[in-house]
RODO-2510 file (C-alpha; in nm, 4 decimals, decimal comma):
residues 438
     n   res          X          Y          Z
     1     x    11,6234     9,6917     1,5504
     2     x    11,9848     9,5870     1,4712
     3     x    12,0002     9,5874     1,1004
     4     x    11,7729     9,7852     0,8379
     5     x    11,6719     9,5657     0,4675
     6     x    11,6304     9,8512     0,2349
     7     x    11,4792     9,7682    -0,1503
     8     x    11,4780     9,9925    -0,4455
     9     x    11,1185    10,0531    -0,5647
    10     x    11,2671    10,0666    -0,8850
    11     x    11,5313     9,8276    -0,9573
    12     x    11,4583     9,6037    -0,6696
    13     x    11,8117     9,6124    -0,5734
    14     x    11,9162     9,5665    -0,1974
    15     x    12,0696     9,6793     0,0911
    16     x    12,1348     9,6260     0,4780
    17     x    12,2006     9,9029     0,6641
    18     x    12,3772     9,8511     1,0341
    19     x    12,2190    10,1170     1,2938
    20     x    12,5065    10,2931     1,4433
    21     x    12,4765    10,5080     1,8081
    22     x    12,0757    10,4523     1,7896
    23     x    11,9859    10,5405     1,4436
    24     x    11,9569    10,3937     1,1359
    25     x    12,1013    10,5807     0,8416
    26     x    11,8292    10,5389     0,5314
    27     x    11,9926    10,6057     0,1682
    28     x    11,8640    10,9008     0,0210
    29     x    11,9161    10,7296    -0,3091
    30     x    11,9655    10,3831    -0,4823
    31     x    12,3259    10,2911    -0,4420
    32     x    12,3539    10,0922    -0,7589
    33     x    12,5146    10,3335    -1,0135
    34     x    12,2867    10,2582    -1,3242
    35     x    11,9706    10,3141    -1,1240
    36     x    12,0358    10,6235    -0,9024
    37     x    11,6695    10,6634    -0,8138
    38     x    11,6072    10,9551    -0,5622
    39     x    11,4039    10,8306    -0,2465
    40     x    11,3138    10,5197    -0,4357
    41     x    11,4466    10,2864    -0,1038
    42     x    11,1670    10,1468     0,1337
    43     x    11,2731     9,9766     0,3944
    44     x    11,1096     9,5998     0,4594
    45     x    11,0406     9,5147     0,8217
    46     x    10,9872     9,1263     0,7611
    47     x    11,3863     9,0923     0,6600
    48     x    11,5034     9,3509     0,9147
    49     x    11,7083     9,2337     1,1713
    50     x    11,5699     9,2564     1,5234
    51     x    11,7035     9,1690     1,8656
    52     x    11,5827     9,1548     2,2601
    53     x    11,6199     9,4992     2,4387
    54     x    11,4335     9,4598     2,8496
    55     x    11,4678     9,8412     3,0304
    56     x    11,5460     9,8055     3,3996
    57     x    11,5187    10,0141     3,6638
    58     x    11,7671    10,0516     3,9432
    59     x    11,7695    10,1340     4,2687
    60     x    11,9936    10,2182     4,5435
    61     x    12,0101     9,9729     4,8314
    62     x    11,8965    10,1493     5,1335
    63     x    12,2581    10,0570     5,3655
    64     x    12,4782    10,2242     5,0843
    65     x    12,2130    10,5517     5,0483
    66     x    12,4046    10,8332     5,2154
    67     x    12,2652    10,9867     5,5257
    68     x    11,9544    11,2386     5,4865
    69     x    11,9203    11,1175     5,1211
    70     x    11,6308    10,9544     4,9489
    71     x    11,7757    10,6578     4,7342
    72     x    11,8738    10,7414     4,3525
    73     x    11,7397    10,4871     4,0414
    74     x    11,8959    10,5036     3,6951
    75     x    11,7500    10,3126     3,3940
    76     x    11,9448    10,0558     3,2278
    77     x    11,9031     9,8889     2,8578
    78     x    11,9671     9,5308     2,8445
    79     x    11,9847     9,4077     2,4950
    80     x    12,0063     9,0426     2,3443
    81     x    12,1443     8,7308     2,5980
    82     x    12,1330     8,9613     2,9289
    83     x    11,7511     9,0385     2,8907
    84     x    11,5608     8,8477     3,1908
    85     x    11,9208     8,7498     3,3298
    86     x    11,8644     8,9191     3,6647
    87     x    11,4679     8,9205     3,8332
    88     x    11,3216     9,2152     3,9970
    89     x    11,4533     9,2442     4,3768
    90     x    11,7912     9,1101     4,2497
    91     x    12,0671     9,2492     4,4267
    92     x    12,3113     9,3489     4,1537
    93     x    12,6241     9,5086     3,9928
    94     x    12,6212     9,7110     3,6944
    95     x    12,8958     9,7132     3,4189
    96     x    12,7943     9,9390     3,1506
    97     x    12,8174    10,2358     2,9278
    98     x    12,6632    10,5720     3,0782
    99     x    12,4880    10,7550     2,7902
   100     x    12,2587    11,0935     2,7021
   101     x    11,9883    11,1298     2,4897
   102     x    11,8505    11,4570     2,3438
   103     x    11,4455    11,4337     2,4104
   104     x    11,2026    11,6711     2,2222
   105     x    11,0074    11,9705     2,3621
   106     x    10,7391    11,8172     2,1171
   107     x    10,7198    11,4757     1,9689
   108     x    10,6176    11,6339     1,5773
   109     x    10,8941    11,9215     1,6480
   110     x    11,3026    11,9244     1,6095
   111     x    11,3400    12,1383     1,9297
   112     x    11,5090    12,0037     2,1940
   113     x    11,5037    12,0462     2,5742
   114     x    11,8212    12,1540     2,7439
   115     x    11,8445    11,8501     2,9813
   116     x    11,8833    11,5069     2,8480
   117     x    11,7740    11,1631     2,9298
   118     x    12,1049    10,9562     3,0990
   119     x    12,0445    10,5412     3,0822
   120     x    12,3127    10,2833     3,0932
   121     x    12,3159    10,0420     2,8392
   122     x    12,4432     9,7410     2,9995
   123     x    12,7679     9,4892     2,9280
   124     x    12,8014     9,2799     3,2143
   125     x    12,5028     9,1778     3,5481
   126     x    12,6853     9,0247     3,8105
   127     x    12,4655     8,9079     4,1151
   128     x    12,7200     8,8152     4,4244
   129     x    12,6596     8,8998     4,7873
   130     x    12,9157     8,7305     4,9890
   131     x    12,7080     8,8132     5,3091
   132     x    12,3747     8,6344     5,2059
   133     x    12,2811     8,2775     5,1835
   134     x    12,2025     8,1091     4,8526
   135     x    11,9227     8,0501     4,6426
   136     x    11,6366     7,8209     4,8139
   137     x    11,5904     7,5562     4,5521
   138     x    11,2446     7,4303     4,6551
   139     x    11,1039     7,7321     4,6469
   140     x    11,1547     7,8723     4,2920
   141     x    11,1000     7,5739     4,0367
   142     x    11,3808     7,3091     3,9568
   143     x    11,4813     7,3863     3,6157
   144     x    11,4885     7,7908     3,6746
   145     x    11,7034     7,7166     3,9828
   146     x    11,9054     7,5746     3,7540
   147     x    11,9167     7,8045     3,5134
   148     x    12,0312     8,0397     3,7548
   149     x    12,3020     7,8462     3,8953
   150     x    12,4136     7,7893     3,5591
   151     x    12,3944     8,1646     3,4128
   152     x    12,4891     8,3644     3,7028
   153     x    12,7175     8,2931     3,9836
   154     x    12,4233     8,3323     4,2359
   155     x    12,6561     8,3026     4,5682
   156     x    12,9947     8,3352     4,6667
   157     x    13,2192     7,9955     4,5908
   158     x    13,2497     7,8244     4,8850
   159     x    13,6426     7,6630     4,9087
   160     x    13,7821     7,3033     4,9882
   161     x    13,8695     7,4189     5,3807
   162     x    13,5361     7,5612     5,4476
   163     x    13,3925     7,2819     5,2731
   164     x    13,5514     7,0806     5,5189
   165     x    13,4692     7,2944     5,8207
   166     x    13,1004     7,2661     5,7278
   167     x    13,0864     6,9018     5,6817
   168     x    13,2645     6,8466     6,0327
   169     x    12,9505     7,0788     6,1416
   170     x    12,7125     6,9035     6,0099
   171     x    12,8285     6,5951     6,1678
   172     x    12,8259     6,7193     6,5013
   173     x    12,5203     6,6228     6,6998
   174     x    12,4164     6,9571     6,8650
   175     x    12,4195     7,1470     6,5574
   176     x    12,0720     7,2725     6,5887
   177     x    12,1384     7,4357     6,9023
   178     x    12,5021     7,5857     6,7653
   179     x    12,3216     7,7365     6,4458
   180     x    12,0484     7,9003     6,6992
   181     x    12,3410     8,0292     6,9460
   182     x    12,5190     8,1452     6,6025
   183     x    12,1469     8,3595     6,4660
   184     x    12,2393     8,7233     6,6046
   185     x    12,4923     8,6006     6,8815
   186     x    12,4780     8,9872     6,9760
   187     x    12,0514     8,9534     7,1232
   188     x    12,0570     8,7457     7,5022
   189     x    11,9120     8,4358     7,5025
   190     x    11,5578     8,4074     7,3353
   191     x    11,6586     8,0605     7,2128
   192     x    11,3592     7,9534     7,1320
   193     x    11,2686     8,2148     6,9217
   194     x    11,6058     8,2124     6,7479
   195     x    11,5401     7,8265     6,7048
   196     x    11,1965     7,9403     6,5393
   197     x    11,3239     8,2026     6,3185
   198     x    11,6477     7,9509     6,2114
   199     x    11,3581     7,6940     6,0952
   200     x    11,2218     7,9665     5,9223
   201     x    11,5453     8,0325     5,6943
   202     x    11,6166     7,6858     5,6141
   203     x    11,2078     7,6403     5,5246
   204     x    11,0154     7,3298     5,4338
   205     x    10,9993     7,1980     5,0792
   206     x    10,7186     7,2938     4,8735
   207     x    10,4957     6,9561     4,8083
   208     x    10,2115     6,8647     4,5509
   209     x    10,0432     6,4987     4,5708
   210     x     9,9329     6,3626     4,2229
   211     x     9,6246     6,2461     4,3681
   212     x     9,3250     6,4869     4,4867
   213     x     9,3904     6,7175     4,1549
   214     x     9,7504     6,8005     4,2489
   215     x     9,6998     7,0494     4,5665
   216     x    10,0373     7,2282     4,6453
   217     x    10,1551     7,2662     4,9915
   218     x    10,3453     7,5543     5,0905
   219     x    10,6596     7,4947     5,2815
   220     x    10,7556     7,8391     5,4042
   221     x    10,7020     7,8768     5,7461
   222     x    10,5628     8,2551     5,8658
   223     x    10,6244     8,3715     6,2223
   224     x    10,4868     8,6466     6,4557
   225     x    10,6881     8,7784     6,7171
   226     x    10,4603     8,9779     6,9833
   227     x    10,5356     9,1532     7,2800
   228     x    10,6591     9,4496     7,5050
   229     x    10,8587     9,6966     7,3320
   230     x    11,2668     9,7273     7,4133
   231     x    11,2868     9,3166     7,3530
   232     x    11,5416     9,3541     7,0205
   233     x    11,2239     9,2356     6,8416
   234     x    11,3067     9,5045     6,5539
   235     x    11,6893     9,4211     6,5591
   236     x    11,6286     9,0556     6,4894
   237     x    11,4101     9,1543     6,1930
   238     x    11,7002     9,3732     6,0567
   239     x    11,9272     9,0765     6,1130
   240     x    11,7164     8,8116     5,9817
   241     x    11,7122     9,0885     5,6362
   242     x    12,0554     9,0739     5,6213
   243     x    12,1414     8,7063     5,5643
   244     x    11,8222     8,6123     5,3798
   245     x    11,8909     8,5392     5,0073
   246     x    11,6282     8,8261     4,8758
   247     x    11,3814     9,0307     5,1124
   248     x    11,2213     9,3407     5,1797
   249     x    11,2001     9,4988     5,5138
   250     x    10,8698     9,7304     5,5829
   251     x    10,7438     9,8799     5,8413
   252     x    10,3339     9,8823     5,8985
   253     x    10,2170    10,2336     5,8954
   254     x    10,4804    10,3098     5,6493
   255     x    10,2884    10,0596     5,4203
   256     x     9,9681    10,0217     5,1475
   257     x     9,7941     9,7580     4,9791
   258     x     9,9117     9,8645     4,6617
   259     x    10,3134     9,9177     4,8117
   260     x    10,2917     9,5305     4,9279
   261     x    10,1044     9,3910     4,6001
   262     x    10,1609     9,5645     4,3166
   263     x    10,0219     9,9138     4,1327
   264     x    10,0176    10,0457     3,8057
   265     x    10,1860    10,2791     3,6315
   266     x    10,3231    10,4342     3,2853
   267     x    10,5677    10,3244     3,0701
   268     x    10,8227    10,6052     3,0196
   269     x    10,9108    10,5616     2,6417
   270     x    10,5587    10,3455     2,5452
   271     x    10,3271    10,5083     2,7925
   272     x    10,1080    10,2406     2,8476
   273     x    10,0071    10,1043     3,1595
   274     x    10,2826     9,8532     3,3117
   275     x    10,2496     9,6817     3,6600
   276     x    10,5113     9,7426     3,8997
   277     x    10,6055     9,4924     4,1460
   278     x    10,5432     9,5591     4,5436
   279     x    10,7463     9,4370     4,8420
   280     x    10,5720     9,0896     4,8590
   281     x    10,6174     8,9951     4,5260
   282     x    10,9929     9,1393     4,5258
   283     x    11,1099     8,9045     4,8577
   284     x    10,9335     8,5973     4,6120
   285     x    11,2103     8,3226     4,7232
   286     x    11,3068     8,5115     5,0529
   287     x    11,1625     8,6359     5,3955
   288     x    10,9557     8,9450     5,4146
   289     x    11,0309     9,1431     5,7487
   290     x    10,6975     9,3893     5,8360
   291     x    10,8322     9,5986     6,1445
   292     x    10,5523     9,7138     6,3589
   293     x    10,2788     9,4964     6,2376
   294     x     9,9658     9,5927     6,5014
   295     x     9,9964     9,9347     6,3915
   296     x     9,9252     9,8506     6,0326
   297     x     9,5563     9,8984     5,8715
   298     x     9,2795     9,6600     5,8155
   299     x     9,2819     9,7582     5,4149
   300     x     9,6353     9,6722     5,4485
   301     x     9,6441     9,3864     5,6511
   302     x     9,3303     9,1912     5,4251
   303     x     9,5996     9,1752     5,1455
   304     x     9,7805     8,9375     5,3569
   305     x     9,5118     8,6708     5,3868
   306     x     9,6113     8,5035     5,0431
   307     x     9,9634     8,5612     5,0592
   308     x    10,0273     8,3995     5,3579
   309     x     9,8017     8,0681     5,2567
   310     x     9,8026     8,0241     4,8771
   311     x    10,1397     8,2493     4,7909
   312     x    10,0037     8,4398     4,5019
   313     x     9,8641     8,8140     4,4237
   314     x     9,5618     8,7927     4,2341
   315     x     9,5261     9,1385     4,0174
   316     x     9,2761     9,2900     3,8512
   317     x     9,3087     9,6304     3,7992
   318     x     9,3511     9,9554     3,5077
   319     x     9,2383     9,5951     3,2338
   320     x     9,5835     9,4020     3,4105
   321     x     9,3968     9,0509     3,4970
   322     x     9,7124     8,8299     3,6578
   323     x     9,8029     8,6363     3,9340
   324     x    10,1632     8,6821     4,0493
   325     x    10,4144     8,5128     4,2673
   326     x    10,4362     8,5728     4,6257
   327     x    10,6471     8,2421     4,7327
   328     x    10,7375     8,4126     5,0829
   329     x    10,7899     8,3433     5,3912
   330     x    10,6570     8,6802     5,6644
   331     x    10,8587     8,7813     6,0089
   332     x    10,6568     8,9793     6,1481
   333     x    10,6809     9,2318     6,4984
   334     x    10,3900     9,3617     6,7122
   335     x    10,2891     9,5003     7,0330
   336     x     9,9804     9,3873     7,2356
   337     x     9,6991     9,5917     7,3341
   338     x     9,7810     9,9081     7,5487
   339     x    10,1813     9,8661     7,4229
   340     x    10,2562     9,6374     7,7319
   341     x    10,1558     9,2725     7,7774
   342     x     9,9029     9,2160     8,0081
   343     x     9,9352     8,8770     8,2150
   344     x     9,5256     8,8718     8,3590
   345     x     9,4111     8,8726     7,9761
   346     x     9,4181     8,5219     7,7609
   347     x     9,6505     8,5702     7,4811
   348     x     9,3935     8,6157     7,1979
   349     x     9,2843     8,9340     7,3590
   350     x     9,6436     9,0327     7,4563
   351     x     9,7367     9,0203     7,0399
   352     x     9,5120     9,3379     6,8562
   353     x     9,5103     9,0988     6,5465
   354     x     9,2061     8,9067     6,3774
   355     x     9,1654     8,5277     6,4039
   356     x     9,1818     8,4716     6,0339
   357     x     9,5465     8,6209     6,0113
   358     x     9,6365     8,5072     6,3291
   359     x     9,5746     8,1399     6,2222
   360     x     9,7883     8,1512     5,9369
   361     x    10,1113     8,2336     6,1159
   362     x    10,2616     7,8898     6,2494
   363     x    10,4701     7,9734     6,5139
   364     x    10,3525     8,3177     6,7366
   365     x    10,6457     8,3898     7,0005
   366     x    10,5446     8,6376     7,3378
   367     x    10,8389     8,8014     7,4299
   368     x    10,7887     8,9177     7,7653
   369     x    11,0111     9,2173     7,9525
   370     x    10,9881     9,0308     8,3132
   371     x    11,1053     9,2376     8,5725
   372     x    11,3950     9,0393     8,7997
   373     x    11,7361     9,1817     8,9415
   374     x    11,9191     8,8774     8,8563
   375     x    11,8147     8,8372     8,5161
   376     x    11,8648     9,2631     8,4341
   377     x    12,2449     9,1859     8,6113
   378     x    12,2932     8,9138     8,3363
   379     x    12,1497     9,1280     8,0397
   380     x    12,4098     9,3727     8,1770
   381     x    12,7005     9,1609     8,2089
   382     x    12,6134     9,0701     7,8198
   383     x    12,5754     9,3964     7,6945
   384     x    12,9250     9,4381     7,8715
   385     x    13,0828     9,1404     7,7094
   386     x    13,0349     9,2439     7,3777
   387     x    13,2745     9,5547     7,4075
   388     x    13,5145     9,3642     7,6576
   389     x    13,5977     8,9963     7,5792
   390     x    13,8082     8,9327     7,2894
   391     x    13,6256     8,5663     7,2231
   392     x    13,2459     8,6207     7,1130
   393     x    13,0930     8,3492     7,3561
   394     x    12,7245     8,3122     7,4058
   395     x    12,6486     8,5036     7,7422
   396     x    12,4108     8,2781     7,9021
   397     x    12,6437     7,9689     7,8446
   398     x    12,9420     8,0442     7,7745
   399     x    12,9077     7,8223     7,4741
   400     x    13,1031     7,8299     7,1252
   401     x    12,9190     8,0471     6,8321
   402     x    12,9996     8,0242     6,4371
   403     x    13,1451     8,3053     6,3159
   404     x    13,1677     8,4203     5,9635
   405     x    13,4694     8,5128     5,8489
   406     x    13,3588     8,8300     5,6778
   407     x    13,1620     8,9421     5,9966
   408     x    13,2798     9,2739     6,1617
   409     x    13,3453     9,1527     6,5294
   410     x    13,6619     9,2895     6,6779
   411     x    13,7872     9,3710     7,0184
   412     x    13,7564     9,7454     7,1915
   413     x    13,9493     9,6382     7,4292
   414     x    14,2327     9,3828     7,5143
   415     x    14,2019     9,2866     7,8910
   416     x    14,3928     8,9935     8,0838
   417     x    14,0908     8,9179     8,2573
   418     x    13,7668     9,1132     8,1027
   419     x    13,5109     8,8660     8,3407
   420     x    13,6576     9,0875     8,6502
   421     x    13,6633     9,3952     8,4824
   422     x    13,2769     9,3528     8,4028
   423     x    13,2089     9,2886     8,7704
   424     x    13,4143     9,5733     8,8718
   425     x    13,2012     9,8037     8,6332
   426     x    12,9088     9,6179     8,7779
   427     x    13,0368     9,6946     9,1477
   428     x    13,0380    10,0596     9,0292
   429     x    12,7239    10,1066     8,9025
   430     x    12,5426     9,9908     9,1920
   431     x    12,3386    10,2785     9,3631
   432     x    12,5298    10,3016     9,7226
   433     x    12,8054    10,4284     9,4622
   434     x    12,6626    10,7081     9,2967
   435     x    12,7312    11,0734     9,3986
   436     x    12,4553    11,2183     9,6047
   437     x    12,2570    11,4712     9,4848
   438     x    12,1667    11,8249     9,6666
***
């Protein structure tokens, strides 16, 4: 409520009374001098003024959580033009006025508890990540894209020189294969799963044909990396988390139906039952990473069937009868049977994962550990590279990568000539070298 309408019961004369820190003052009396009725003012609700108040919760993001610490939420009051401005698994910051409230031992007594309720009450949302990539128009609907775009300045603003540098990209013809060498530059080679998991960010485009009753085609493309463990297949999931424009990343014994859907819960000040969004529905217009994805359980996994085809969460639970938006796209790691791949077994059998859910991934990479001298030298002289040269350079090429301007890569080292300092270190660590052991 922003303004009370109070009305004599006795003169009918009026009055508006502002509310001031969260109350509303009512006159004890009738302000006009010849009535001065005791208690004679009711208040009327129909001519009261009223405005929009949405109560957020907020969360810590888990890279700025200190170490050893579980992550902190705070509620916030949004009142008027900033209700709905920011969606749930927004990445935000908060300018706003930190405030206590006294709270009752018992609603019909004046006692109050010694600790009070803290909430923000909210002046300004501003949603900018300069590390992550914008907003995926197909995806979420035209005119809320928008709407978005318009409202809130959704990514950073991209200037005339590096709108220049990225048009002189584009028109270069092996720009597929310089975007895959620039996905996690760090990881050796895997360039075909890099070239998977880049066709995965950019997505399809959502379609729906007029004819046939209008069926809807999903354009998000979901990928399963599988295979033997120590192949950075958890490391590209963290990086792929990064630079997506909204995600969650989840790990699969770590997760339950109700954590990736959604589950009830209470209202704090109404008490009544409210649904609370899980980690499918919150990466809606992103990529959901799932970490260790063959250890996860069947009543678990079944969840997955529709989101992966038809991109909604049907719920029915606690009288809550909805069907909410799961527009994702899933990365997803696992191990074959027995941990290691086994080459004399077909690949179905080598993948611990059931043929309905396997079928709705589109691309399924095996990332094998071979075991070869030369190639474990070259991993080597990679791994070496990154701490030594002062260029990044793909390691298997030699080729030019993109690099972001904000990205954190800087030399250890300055050497005149790091490519014999590797193979020196390399001559060093070979076993003829190493002390002998009595």
């Amino acid at each position: 409520m922003k303004d009370a309408f109070f009305r004599c019961q006795v003169c009918n004369h009026t009055v508006k009374v502002d509310i001031d820190r969260g109350k509303i003052a009512e006159p004890t009396k009738c302000p006009r001098p010849i009535c001065d009725s005791p208690n004679a003012m009711q208040i009327v609700h129909n001519r009261s003024g009223f405005m929009d108040k949405q109560v957020i919760k907020l969360q810590e993001t888990p890279d700025s959580v200190p170490a050893g610490q579980t992550p902190h939420s705070v509620w916030m009051c949004a009142y008027d033009e900033l209700v709905d401005l920011c969606k749930a698994g927004d990445r935000v910051e908060i300018t706003g006025i930190f405030k206590a409230s006294p709270v009752r031992v018992n609603p019909r007594m004046r006692t109050l508890k010694s600790t009070y309720k803290t909430y923000i009450d909210i002046l300004h949302i501003q949603k900018v990540d300069k590390k992550r990539m914008g907003i995926d128009v197909s995806t979420v609907d035209q005119d809320l894209s928008e709407q978005i775009a318009g409202n809130i300045e959704e990514t950073r603003k991209v200037s005339e020189e590096e709108e220049e540098k990225i048009k002189a990209t584009a028109a270069r013809p092996d720009i597929y294969e310089l975007l895959s060498r620039s996905l996690a530059p760090s990881i050796y080679e895997m360039d075909d799963v890099k070239k998977g998991i880049l066709l995965q960010l950019f997505g399809g485009t959502n379609k729906s044909f007029e004819k046939g009753g209008s069926p809807k085609y999903r354009g998000d493309i979901n990928v399963l990396l599988c295979g033997d463990p120590s192949t950075a297949k958890s490391q590209i999931l963290q990086y792929v988390h990064k630079i997506a424009p909204r995600g969650v990343y989840t790990s699969g014994k770590g997760s339950s139906a109700v954590g990736l859907t959604a589950y009830v819960t209470r209202d704090p000040e109404t008490r009544q039952l409210v649904l609370e969004s899980g980690a499918l529905v919150l990466s809606d217009g992103g990529v959901c990473c799932i970490d260790e994805f063959d250890k996860m359980s069947d009543a678990t996994r079944s969840v997955l069937h529709e989101v992966m085809e038809q991109q909604t969460v049907s719920i029915a639970k606690a009288g809550i009868i909805t069907t909410l938006n799961a527009r994702t796209s899933i990365l997803a790691s696992a191990n074959p049977i027995g941990s290691k791949y086994n080459p004399n077994l077909p690949v179905p059998q080598n993948i611990d994962l059931p043929p309905t859910l396997l079928s709705r991934f589109d691309l399924v990479f095996l990332i094998l550990d071979r075991i070869d001298e030369t190639a474990d030298r070259r991993l080597a002289r990679h791994l070496l590279s990154m701490y030594l040269d002062d260029k990044p350079q793909s390691a298997s090429s030699g080729m030019e990568i993109l690099v972001s301007p904000h990205s954190s890569l800087s030399t250890r080292t300055q050497l005149t000539n790091p490519a014999h300092r590797i193979s020196h270190i390399l001559h060093l660590l070979r076993p003829h070298h190493l002390p002998a052991t009595h």
